[in-house]
N, C-alpha and C positions, 0 to 999 in steps of 0.2 A: 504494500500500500504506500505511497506519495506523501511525503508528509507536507503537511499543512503548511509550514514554514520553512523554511532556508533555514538549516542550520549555521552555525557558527564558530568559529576557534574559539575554547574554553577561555574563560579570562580568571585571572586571581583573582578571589572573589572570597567572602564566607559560605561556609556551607550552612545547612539548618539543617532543622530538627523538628519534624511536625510528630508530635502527640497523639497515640493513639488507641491507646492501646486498654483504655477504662473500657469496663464491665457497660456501662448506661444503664444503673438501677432504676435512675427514676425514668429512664424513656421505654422500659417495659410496657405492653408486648412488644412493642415494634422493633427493638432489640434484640429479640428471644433469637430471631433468625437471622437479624441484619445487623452488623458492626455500627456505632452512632455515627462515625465521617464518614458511612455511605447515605445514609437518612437523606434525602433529596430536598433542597435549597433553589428556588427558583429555577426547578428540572434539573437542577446538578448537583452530584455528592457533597458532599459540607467540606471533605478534601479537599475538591477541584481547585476551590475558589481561593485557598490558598496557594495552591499549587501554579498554578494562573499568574498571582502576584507574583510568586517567589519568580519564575521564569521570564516574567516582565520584568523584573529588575534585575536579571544577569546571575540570579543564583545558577549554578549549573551544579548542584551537587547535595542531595537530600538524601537524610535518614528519615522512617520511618520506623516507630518501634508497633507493635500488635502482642495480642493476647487472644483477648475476645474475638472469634470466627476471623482470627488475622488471614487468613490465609484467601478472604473472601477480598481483602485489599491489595493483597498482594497482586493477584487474579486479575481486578478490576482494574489497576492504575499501569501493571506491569514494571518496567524497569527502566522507562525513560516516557518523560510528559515532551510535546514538541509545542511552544508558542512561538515565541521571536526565535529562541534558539534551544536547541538539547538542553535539558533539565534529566540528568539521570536522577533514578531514586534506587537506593538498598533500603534492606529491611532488617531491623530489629526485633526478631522474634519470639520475646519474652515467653509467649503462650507454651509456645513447641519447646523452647531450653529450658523451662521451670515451672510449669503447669500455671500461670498464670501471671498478672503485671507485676512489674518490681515497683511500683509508685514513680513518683514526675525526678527524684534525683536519682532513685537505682536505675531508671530505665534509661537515662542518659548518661549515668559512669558505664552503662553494660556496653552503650553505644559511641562510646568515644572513640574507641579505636577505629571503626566506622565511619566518623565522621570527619574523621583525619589521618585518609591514605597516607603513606608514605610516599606516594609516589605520584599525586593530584596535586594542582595548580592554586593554593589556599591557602588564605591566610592561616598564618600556624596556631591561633593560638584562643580565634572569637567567633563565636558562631549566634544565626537567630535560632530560638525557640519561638515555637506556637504552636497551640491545642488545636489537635482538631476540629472539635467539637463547637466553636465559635465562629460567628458571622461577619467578619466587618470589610464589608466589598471595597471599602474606600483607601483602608488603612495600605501605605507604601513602604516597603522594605527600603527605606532610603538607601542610597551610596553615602548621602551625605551623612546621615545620623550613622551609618558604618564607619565612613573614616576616625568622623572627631570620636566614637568608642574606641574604637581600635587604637588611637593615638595617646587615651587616656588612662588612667589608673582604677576607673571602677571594674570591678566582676561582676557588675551588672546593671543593666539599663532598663526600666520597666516601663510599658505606657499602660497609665492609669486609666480609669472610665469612672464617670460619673456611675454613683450606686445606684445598680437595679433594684426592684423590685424585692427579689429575693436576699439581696444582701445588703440591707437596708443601711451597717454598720460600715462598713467598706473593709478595707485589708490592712491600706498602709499610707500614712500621712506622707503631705508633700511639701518641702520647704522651697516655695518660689524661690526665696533670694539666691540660694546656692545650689538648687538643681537635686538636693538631697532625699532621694527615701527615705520615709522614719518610721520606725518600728515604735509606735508610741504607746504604752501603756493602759490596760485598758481604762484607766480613770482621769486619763488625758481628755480634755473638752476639746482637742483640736479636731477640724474635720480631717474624716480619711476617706479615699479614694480604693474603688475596687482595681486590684490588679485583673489585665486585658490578657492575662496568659499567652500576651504579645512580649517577646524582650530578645534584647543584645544581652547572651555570657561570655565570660571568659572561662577558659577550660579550666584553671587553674582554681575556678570556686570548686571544682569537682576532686579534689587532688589533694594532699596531705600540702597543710595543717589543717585548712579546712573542711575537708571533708576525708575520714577516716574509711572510705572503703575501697580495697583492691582494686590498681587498676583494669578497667575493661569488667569490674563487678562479677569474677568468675564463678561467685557463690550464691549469687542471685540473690545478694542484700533488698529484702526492702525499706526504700527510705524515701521522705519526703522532699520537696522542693523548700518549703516556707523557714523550716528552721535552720537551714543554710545560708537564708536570704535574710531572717531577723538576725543570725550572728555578724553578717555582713554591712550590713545597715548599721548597727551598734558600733562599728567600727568607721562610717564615713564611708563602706567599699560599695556602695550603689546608687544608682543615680536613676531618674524617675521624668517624665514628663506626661502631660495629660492629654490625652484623646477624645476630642467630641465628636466625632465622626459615629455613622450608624456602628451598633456593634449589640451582637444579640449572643450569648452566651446558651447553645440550646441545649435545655438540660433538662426539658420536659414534653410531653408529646404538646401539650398547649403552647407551648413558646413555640413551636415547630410549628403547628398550624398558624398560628398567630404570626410570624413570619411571612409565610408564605401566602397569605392574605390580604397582609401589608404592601406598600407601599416604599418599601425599605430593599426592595429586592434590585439587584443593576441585572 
């Protein structure tokens, strides 16, 4: 088959890391048979639409981890997406190496090595994260917000969103003047912002001293995202900017319908 577009000579570039690899308790039934990044988003997998972005902005090199019916993603997307140019993608197969997901920091120590051939054209050392399971058509993998990270000292970069519905509280306060995530306590009156499980890391959050598990996670640790991210923040090592752009977090079959009914769809 002809692909759609002219491909390209790989460029240096970061590679990502799209999220996949949750059970979707709350979007049962519709789960029971189908993985949540395939659930359909204005006629297209809830993947695509990152996968879309990432290849419009020059990424040429994705991880994907799975658990749950992973193998129906793997199937589906194959091993290279074609937009402006090649977006290869490998897979992370938590499900098949340890009967199920390692959480959002195990399943990214499992997939570092992964995510940084030895022998790929990539930045050594910063890559983007994003869930699959969220919407936001508009949001851009900047070059530009890559550089000035890459050029920086934080382990990580977050775009925050305005609290939904279901997470009335938010996650993690945000200090305009210095660009600082803050892990603020719960009896802090400051506002906090929901993290967009959108962000720029550095590998090194994933890596002794900060994080205590083997590389490549040959043990199938499971471990969280957040209390890597609140030791990091306590320390000044994260950095945060805010996103108003549409952005739907679909984590129930009515957000899903609700979606797709709207007016919010590109």
């Amino acid at each position: 088959m002809p692909h759609p577009y002219p491909t390209c000579a790989p460029a240096v570039s970061a590679p990502a890391m799209v999220l996949a690899a949750g059970r979707g308790e709350r979007m049962r039934p519709l789960t029971d048979t189908c993985p949540k990044p395939l659930l359909h988003v204005g006629g297209k997998p809830l993947l695509h639409w990152h996968l879309r972005a990432l290849a419009r902005a020059e990424v040429t090199h994705v991880v994907i981890n799975t658990a749950w019916l992973g193998e129906q993603i793997a199937q589906f997307f194959g091993d290279e997406l074609h937009e402006q140019q090649r977006l290869s993608i490998i897979y992370s197969h938590e499900g098949r190496d340890f009967g199920g997901a390692l959480e959002t920091a195990g399943g990214i120590c499992r997939a570092l090595p992964q995510l940084f051939p030895a022998d790929a054209q990539l930045l050594a050392d910063v890559f983007w994260l994003v869930a699959g399971d969220v919407y936001a058509p508009d949001f851009e993998f900047s070059s530009a917000a890559l550089a000035s990270f890459a050029s920086g000292t934080a382990l990580a970069k977050l775009w925050l969103v305005p609290n939904p519905a279901h997470n009335p509280r938010g996650d993690f306060g945000l200090d305009a003047a210095t660009g600082l995530a803050l892990n603020l306590p719960a009896a802090d009156p400051r506002p906090r912002l929901t993290y967009s499980t959108i962000g720029l890391y550095r590998r090194a959050l994933f890596e002794s001293p900060w994080c205590d598990i083997a590389p490549g996670n040959p043990q199938g640790v499971k471990a969280a995202l957040a209390p890597l991210l609140r030791t990091a923040m306590d320390q000044g090592r994260v950095t945060a900017e805010r996103y108003d752009g549409p952005w739907t977090d679909v984590g129930t079959p009515q957000r899903l319908s609700e979606l797709n009914s709207s007016r919010k769809l590109r």
